[in-house]
NUROMAR-262870 format. One line per 2 residues: number of its first residue (from 0); their letters; for each residue z, y, x of N, C-alpha, C. Coordinates in Angstrom, 1 decimal. Layout:
NUROMAR-262870
NUM) A) Z Y X Z Y X Z Y X ~ ...
***
This chain:
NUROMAR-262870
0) XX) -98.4 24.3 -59.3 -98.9 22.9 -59.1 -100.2 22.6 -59.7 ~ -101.0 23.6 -59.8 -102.6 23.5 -60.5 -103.5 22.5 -60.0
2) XX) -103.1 22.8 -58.3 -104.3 22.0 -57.7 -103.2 20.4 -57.1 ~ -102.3 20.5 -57.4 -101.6 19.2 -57.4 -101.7 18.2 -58.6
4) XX) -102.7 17.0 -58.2 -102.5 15.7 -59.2 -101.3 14.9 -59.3 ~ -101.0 14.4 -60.5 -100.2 13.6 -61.0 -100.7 12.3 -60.1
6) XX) -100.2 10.9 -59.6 -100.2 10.1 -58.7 -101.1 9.4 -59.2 ~ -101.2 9.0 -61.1 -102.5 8.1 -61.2 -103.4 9.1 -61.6
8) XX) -103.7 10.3 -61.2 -104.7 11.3 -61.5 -105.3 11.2 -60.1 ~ -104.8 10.7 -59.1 -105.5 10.7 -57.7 -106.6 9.7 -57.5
10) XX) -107.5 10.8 -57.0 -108.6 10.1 -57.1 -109.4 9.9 -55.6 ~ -109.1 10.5 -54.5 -108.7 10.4 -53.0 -107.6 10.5 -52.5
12) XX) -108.0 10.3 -51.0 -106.9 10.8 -50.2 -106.3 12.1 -49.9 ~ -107.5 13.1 -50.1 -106.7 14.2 -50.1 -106.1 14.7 -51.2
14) XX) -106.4 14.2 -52.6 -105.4 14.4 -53.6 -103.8 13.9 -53.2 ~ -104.0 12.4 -52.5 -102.7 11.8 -52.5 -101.9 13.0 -51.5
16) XX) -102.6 13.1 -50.1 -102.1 13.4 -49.5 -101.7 15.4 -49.5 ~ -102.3 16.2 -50.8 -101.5 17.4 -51.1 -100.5 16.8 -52.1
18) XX) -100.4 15.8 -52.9 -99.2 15.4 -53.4 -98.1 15.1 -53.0 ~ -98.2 15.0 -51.9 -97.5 14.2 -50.6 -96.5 15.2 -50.1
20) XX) -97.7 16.5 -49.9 -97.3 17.3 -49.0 -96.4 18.5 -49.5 ~ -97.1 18.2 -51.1 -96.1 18.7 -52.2 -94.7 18.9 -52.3
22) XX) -94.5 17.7 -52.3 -93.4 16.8 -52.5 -92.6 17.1 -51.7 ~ -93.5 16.8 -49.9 -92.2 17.2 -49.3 -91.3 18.5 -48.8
24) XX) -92.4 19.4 -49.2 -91.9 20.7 -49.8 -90.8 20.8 -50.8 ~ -90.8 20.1 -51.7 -89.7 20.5 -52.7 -88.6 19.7 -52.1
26) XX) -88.5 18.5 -51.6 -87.7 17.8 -50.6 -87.0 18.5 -49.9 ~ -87.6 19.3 -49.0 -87.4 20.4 -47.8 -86.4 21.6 -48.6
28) XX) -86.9 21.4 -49.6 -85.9 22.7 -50.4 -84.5 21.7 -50.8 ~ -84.7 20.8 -51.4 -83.6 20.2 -51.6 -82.2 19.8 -50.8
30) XX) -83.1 19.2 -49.3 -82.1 19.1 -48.7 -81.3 20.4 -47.7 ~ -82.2 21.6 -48.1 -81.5 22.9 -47.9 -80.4 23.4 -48.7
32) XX) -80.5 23.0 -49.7 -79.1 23.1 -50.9 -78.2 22.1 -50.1 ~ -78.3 20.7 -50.3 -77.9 20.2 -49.7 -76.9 20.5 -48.2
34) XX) -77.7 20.5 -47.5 -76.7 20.7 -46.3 -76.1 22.2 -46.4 ~ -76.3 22.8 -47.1 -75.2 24.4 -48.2 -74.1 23.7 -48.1
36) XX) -74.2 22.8 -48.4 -73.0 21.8 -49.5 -71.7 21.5 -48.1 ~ -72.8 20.8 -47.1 -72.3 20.4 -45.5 -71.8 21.9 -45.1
38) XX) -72.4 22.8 -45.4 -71.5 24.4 -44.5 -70.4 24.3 -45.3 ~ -70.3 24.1 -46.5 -68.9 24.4 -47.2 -67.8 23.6 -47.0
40) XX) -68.2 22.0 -47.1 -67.3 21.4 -46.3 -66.9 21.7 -45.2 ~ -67.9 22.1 -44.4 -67.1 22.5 -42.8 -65.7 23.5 -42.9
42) XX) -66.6 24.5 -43.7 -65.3 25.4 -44.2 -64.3 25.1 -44.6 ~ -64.3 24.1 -45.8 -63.3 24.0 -46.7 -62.5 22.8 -45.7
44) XX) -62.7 22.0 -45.2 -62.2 20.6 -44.5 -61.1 21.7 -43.0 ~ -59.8 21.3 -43.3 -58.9 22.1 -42.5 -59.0 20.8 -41.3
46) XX) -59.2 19.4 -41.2 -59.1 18.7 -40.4 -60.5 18.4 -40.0 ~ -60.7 18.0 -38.8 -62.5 17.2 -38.4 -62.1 15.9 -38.5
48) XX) -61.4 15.2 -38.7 -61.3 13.7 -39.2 -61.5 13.6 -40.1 ~ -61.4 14.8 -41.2 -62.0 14.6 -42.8 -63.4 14.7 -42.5
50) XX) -64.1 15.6 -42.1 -65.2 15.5 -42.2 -66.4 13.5 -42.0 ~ -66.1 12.6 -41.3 -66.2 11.3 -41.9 -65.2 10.8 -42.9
52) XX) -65.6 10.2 -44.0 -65.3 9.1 -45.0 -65.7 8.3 -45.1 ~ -65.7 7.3 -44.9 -66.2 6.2 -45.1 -66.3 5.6 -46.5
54) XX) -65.4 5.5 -47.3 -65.1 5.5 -48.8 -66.3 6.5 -49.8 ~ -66.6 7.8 -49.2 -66.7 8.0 -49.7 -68.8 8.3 -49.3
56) XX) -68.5 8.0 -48.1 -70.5 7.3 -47.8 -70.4 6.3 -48.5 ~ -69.8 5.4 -48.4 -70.3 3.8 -49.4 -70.3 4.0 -51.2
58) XX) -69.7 5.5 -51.7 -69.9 5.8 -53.1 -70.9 6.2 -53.0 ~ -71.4 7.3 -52.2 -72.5 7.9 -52.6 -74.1 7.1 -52.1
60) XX) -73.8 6.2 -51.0 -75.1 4.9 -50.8 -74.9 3.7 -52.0 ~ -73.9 3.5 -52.9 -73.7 2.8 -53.9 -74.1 3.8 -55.3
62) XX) -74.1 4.9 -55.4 -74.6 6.2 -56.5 -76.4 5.7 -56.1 ~ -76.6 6.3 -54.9 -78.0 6.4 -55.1 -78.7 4.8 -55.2
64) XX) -78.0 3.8 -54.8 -78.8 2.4 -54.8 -79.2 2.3 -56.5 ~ -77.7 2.7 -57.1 -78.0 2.3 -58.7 -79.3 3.2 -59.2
66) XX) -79.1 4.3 -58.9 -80.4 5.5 -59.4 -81.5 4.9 -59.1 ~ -82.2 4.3 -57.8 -83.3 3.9 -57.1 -83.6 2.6 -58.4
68) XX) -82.6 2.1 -58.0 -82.9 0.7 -59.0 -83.3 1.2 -60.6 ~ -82.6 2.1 -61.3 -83.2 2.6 -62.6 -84.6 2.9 -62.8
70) XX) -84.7 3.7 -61.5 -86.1 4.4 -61.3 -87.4 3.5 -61.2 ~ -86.7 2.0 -60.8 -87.7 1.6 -60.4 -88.1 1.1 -59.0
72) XX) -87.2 1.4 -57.9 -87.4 1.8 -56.9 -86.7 0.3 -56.0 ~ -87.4 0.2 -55.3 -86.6 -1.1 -54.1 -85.2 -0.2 -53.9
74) XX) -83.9 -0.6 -54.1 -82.6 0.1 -53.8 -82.2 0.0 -52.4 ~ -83.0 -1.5 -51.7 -82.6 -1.7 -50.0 -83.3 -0.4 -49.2
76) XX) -84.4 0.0 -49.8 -84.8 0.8 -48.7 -84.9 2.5 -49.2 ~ -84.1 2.6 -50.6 -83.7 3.7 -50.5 -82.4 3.9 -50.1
78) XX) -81.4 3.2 -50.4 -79.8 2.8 -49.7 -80.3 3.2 -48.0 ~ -81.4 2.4 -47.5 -81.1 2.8 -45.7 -81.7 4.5 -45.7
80) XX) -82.6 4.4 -46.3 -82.7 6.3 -46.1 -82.0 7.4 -46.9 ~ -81.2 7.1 -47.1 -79.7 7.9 -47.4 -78.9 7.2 -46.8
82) XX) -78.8 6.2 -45.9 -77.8 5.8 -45.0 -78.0 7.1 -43.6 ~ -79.3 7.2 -43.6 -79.6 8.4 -42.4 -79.4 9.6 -43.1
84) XX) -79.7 10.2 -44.0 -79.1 11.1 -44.8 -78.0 11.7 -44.3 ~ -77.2 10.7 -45.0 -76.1 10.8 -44.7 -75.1 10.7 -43.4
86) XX) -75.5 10.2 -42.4 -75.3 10.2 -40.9 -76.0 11.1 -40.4 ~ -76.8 12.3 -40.8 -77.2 13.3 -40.0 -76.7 14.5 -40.5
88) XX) -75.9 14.4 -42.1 -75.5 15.2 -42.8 -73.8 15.4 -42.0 ~ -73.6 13.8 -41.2 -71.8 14.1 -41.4 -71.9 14.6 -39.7
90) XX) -73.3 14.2 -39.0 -73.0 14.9 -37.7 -73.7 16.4 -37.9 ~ -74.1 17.2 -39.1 -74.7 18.6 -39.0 -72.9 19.0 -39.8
92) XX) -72.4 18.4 -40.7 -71.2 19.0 -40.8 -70.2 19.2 -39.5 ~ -69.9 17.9 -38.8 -69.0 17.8 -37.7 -69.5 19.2 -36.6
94) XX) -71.1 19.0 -36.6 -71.2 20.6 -35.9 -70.7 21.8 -35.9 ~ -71.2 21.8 -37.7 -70.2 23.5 -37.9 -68.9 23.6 -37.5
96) XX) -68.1 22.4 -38.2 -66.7 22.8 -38.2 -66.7 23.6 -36.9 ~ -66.7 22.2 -35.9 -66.5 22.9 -34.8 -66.7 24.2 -34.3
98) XX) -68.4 24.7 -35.0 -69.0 26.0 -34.7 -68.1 27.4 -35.5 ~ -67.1 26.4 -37.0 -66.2 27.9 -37.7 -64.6 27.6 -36.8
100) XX) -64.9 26.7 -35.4 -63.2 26.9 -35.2 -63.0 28.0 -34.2 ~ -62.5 28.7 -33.7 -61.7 29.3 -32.2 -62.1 28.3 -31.4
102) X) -62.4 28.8 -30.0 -62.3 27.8 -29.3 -60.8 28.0 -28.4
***
C-alpha cells in the first residue's frame, strides 16, 4: 500500500480514486471468504427452507447497523447495502444447495 494515500493524505482524484480501487480489492477478497461461509451452509443446511431466516437477516442487518453507527457511519444506508448482501448471499446459497443435491 506504498502508493496508496490515507483519505486526508488525498490530494487528487487519482489519489482518491487508487484508494477506492484499493479498497475494493480488499472488499472483493472479503466477500470471497464470505460467500466460503454461503458454500458451507449449503452443505451443512440438510433442508432448503433453512437456508432463508428471517430472524436471523434482521440480527445480522441489526449487528451491522450498530457497527456503522460506532464507526461513524449513516446506519440507514449501510443496513440497505447489507440488506443486498444479504439477499444475494441467501439466493448464491439457495443455488448451491441445490447444485450439492441429486437431482
Amino acid at each position: 500500500m506504498t502508493d496508496i494515500k490515507l483519505p486526508e493524505q488525498c490530494e487528487t482524484m487519482v489519489d482518491v480514486r487508487a484508494g477506492v480501487d484499493h479498497i475494493d480489492r480488499e472488499l472483493v477478497a472479503l466477500l470471497a471468504r464470505r460467500f466460503a461461509y454461503m458454500d458451507a451452509a449449503a452443505r451443512i443446511k440438510t433442508d432448503k427452507g433453512a437456508v432463508r431466516n428471517e430472524a436471523r437477516k434482521a440480527q445480522v442487518l441489526d449487528n451491522v447497523a450498530r457497527e456503522a453507527e460506532a464507526a461513524g457511519l449513516p446506519s440507514a444506508r449501510i443496513r440497505a447495502v447489507w440488506n443486498e448482501l444479504v439477499e444475494q448471499s441467501i439466493a448464491y446459497e439457495a443455488a448451491e444447495w441445490d447444485r450439492g443435491r441429486p437431482v
